[in-house]
PyMOL commands that place a pseudoatom at each C-alpha (Angstrom):
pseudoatom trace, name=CA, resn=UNK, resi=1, chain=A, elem=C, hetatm=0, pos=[29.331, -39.236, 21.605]
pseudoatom trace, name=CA, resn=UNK, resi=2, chain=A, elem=C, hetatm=0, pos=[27.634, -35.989, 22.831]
pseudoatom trace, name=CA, resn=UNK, resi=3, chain=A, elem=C, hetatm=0, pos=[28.875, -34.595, 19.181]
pseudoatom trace, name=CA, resn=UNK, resi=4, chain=A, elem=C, hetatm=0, pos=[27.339, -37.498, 17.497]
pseudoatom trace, name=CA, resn=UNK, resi=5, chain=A, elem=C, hetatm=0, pos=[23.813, -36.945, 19.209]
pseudoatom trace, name=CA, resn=UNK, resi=6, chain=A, elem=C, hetatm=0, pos=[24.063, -33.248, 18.689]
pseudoatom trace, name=CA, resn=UNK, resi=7, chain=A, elem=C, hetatm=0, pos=[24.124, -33.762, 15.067]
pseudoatom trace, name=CA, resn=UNK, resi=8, chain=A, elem=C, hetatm=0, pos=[21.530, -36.423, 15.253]
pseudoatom trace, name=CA, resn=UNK, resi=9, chain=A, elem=C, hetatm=0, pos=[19.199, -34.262, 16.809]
pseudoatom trace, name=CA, resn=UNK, resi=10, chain=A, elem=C, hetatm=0, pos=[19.488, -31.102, 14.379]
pseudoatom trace, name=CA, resn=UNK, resi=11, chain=A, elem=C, hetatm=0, pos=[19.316, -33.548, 10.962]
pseudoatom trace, name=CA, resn=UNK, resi=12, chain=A, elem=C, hetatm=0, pos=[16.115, -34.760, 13.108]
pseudoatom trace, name=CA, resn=UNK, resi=13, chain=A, elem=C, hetatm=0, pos=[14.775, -31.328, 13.376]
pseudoatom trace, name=CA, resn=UNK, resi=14, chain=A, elem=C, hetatm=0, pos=[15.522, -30.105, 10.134]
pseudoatom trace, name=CA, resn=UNK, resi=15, chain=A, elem=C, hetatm=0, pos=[14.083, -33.006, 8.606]
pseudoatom trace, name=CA, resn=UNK, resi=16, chain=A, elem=C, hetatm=0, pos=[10.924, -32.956, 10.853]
pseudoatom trace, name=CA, resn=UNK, resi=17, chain=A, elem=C, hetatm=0, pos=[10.716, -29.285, 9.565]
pseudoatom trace, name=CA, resn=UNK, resi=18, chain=A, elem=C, hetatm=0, pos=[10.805, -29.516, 6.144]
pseudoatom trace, name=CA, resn=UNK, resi=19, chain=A, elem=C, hetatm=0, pos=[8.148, -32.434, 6.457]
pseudoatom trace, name=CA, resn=UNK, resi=20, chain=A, elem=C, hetatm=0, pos=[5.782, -29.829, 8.287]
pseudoatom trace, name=CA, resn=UNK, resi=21, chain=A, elem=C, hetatm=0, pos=[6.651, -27.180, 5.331]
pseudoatom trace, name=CA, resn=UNK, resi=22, chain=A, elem=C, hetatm=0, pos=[3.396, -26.998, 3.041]
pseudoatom trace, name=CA, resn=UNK, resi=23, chain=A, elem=C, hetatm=0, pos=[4.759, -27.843, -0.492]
pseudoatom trace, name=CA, resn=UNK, resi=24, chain=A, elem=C, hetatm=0, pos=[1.813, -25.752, -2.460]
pseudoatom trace, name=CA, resn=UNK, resi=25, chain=A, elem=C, hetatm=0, pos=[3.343, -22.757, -3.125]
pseudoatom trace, name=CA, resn=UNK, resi=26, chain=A, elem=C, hetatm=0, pos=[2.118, -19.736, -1.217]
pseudoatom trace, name=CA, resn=UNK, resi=27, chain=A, elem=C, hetatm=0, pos=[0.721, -16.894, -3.178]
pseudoatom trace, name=CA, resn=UNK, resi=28, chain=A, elem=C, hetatm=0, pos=[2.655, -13.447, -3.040]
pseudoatom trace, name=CA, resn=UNK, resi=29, chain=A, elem=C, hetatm=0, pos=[1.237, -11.176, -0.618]
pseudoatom trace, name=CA, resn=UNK, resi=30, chain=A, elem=C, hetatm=0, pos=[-0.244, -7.946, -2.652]
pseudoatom trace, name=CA, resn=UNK, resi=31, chain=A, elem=C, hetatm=0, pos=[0.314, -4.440, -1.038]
pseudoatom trace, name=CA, resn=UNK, resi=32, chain=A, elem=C, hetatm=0, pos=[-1.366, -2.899, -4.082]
pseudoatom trace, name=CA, resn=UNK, resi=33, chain=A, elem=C, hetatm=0, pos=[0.997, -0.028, -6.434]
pseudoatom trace, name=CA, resn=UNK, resi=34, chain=A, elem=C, hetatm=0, pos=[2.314, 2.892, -4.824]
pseudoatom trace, name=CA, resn=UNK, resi=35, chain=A, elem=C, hetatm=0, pos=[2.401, 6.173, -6.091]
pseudoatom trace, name=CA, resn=UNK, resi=36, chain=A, elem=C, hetatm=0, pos=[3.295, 9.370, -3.726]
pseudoatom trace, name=CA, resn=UNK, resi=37, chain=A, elem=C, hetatm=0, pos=[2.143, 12.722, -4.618]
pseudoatom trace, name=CA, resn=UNK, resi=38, chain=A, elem=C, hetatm=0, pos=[4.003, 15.438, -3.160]
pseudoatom trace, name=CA, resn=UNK, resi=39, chain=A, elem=C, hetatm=0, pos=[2.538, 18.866, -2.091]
pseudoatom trace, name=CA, resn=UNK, resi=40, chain=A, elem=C, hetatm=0, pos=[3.746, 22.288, -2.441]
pseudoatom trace, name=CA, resn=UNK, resi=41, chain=A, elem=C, hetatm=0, pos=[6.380, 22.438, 0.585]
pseudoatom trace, name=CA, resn=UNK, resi=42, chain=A, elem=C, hetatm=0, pos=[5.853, 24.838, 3.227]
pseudoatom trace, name=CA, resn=UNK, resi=43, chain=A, elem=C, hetatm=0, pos=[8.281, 26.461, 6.341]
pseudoatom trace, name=CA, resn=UNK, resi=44, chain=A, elem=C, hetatm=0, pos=[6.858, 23.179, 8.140]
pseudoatom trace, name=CA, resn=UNK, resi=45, chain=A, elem=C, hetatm=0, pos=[8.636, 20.673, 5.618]
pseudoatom trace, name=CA, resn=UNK, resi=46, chain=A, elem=C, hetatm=0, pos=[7.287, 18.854, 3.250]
pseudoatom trace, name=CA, resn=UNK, resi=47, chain=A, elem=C, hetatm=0, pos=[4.268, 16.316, 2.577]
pseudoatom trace, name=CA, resn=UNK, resi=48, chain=A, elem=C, hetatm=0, pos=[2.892, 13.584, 0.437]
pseudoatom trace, name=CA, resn=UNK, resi=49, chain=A, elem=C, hetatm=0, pos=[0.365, 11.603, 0.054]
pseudoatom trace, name=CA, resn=UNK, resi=50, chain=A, elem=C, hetatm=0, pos=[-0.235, 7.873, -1.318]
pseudoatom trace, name=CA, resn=UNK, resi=51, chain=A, elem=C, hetatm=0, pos=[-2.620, 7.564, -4.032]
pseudoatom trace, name=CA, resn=UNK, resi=52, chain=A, elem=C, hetatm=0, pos=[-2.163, 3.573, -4.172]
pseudoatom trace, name=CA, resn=UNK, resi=53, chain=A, elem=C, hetatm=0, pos=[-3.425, 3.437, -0.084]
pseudoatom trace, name=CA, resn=UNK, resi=54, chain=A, elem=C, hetatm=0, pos=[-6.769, 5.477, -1.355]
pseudoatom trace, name=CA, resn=UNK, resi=55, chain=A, elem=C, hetatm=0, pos=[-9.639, 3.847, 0.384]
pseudoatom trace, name=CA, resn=UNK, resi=56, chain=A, elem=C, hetatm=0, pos=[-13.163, 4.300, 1.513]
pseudoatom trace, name=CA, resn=UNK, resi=57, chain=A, elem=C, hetatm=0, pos=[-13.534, 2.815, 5.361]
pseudoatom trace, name=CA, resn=UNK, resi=58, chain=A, elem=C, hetatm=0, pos=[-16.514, 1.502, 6.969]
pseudoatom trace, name=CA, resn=UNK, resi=59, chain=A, elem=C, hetatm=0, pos=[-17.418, 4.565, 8.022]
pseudoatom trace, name=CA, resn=UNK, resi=60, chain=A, elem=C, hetatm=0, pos=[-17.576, 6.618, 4.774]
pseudoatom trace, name=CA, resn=UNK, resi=61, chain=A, elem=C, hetatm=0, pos=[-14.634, 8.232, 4.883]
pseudoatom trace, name=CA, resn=UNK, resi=62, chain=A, elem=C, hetatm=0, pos=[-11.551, 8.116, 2.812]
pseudoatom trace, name=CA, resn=UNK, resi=63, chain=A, elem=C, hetatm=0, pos=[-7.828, 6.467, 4.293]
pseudoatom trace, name=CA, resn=UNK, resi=64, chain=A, elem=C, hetatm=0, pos=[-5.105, 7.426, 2.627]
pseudoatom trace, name=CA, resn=UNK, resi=65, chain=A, elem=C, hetatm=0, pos=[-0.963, 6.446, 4.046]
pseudoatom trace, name=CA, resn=UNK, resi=66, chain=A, elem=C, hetatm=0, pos=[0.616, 10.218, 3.820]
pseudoatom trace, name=CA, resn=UNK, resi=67, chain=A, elem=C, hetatm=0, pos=[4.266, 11.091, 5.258]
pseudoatom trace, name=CA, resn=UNK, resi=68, chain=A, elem=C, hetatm=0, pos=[5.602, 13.962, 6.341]
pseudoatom trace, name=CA, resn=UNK, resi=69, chain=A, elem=C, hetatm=0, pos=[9.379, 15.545, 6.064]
pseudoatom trace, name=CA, resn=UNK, resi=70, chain=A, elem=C, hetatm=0, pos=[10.007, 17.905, 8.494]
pseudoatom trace, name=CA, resn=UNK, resi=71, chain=A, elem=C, hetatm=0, pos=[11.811, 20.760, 7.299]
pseudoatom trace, name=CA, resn=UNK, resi=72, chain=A, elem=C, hetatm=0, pos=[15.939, 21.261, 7.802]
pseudoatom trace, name=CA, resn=UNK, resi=73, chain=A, elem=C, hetatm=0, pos=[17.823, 21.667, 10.308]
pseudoatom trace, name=CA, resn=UNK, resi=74, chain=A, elem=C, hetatm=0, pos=[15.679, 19.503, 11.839]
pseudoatom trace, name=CA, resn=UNK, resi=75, chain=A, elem=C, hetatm=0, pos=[17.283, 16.061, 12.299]
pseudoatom trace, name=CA, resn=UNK, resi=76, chain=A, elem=C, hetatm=0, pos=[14.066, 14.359, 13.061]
pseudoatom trace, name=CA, resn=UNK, resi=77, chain=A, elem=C, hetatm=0, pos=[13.043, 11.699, 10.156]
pseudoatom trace, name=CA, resn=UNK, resi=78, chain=A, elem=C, hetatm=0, pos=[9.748, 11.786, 8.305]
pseudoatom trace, name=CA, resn=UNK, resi=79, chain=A, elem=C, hetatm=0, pos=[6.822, 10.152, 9.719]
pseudoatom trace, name=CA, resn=UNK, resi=80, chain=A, elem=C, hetatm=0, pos=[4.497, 8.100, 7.994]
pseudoatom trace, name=CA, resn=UNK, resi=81, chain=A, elem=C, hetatm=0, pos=[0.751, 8.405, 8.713]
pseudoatom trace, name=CA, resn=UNK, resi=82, chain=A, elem=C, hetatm=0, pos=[-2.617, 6.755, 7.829]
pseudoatom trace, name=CA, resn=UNK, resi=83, chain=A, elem=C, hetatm=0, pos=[-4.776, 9.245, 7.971]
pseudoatom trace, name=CA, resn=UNK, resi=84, chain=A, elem=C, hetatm=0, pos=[-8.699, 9.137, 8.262]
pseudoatom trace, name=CA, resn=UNK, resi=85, chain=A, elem=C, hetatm=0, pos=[-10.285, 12.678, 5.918]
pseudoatom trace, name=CA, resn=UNK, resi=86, chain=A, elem=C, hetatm=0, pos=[-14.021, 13.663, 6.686]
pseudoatom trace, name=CA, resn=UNK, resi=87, chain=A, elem=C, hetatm=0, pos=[-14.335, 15.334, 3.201]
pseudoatom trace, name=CA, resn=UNK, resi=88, chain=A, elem=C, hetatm=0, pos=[-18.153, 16.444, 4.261]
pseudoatom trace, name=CA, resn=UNK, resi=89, chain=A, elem=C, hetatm=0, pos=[-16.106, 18.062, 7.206]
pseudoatom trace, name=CA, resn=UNK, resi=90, chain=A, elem=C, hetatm=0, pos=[-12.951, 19.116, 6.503]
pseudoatom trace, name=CA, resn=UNK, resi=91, chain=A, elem=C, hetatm=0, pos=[-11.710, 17.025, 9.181]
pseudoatom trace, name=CA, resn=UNK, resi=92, chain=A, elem=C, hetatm=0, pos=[-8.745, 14.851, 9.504]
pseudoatom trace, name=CA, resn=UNK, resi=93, chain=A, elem=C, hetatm=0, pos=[-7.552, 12.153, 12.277]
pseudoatom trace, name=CA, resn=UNK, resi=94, chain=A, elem=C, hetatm=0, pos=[-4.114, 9.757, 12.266]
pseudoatom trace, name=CA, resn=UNK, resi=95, chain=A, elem=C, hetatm=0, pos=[-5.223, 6.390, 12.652]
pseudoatom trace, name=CA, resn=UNK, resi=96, chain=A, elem=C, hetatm=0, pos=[-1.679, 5.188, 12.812]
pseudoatom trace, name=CA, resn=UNK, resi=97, chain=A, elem=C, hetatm=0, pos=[1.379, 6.854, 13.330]
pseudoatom trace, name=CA, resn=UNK, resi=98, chain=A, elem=C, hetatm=0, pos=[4.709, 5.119, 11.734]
pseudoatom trace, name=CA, resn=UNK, resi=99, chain=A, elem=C, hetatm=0, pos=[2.699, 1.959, 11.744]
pseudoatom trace, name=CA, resn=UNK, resi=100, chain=A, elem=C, hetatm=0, pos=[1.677, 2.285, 15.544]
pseudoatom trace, name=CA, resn=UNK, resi=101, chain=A, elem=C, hetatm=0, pos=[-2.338, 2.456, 15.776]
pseudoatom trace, name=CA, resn=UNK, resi=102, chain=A, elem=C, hetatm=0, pos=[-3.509, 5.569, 17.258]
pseudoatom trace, name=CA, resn=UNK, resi=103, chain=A, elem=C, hetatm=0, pos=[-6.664, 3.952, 18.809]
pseudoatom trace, name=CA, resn=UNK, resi=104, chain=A, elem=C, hetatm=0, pos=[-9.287, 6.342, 19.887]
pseudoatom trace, name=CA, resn=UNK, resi=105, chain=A, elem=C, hetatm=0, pos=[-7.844, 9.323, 18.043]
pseudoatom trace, name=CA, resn=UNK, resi=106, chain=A, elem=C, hetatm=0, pos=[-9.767, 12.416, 17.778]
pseudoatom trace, name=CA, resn=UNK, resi=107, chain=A, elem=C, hetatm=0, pos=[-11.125, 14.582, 14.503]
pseudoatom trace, name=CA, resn=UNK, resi=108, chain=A, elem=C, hetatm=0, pos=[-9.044, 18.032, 14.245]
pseudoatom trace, name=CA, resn=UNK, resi=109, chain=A, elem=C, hetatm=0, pos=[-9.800, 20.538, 11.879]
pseudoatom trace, name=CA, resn=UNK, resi=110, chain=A, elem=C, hetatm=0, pos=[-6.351, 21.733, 9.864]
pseudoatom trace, name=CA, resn=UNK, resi=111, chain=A, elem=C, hetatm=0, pos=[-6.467, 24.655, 12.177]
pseudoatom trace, name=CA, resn=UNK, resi=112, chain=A, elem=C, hetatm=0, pos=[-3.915, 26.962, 9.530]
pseudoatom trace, name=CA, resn=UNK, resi=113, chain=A, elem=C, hetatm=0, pos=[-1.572, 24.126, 8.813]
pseudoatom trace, name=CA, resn=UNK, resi=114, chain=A, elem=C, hetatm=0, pos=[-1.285, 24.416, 5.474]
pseudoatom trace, name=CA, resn=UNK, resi=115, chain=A, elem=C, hetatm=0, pos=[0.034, 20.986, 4.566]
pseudoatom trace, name=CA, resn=UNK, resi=116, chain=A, elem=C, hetatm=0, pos=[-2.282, 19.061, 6.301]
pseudoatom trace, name=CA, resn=UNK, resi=117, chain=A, elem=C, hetatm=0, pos=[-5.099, 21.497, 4.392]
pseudoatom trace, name=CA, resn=UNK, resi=118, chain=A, elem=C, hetatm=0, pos=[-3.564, 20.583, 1.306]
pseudoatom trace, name=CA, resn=UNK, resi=119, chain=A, elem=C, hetatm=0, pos=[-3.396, 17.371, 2.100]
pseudoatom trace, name=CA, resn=UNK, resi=120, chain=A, elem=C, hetatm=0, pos=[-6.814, 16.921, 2.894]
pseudoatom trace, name=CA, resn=UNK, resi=121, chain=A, elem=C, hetatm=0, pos=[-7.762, 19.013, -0.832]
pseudoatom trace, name=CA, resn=UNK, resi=122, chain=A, elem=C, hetatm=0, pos=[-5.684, 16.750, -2.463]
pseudoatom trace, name=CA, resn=UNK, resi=123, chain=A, elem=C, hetatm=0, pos=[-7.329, 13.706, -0.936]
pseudoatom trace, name=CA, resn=UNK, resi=124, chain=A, elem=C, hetatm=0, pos=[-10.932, 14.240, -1.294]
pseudoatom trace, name=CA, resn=UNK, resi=125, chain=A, elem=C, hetatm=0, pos=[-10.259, 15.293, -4.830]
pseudoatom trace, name=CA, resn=UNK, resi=126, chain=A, elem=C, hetatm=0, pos=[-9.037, 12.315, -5.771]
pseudoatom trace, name=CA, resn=UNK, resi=127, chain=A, elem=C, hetatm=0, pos=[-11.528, 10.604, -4.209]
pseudoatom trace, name=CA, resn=UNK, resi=128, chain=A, elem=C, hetatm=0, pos=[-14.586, 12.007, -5.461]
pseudoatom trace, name=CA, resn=UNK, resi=129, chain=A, elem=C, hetatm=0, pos=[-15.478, 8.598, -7.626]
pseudoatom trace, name=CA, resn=UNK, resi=130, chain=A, elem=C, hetatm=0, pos=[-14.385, 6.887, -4.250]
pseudoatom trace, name=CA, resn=UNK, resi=131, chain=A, elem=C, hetatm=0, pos=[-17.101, 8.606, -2.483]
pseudoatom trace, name=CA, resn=UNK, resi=132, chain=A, elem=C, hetatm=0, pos=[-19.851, 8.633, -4.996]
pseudoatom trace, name=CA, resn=UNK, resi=133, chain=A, elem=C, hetatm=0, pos=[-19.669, 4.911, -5.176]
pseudoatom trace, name=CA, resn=UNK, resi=134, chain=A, elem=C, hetatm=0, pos=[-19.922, 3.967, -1.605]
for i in range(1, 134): cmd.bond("trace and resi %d" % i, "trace and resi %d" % (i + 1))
show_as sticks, trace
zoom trace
């Protein structure tokens, strides 16, 4: 009996659930193209940068998803990073950090690290039109 009203109760559900389950077809969710561009390595590791994730924020400066490889022996995995570039400034700050926010994060300058400075190049050279249009 207890069998019986098991298997009652789960055709129940599932039936219940698939009643609930819109029937319009959802649209695909759009992440827009990637398309990494890799800098010149350095004794660090190595970096790239996303040109798909290119964007100008509210603010007026670019965001661009970048990840960093640091260099062997190290064991560590690369890190992925949305970064927020102050082309005016030549200043950079992580916004996220392997999809963790980074809320209140503050503006460094490159400070000699050359992957980060040719990161930040990189960036704000492709994002000239960007700029000019915001």
């Amino acid at each position: 009996m207890a069998r019986l009203l098991a298997a009652f109760a789960t055709a129940l559900a599932t039936a219940l659930l698939l009643w609930l389950t819109p029937v319009v077809p959802m649209a695909p969710a759009w992440a827009g193209p990637v398309d990494w561009h890799e800098l010149p390595a350095s004794d660090e590791g190595r970096q790239w940068w996303d040109a798909g994730s290119l964007r100008v924020n509210r603010n007026g400066n670019l965001t661009v998803l970048s990840r960093f490889q640091p260099a062997p022996p190290n064991e560590k995995n690369g890190e992925l990073y949305v970064m927020e570039i102050d082309c005016g400034q030549d200043l950079f700050r992580d916004t996220s950090i392997n999809g963790i926010p980074q809320w209140g994060s503050s503006w460094q300058v490159a400070a000699g690290d050359g992957l980060i400075e040719a990161t930040i190049q990189a960036v704000c050279a492709a994002g000239v039109d960007l700029l000019a249009g915001s």
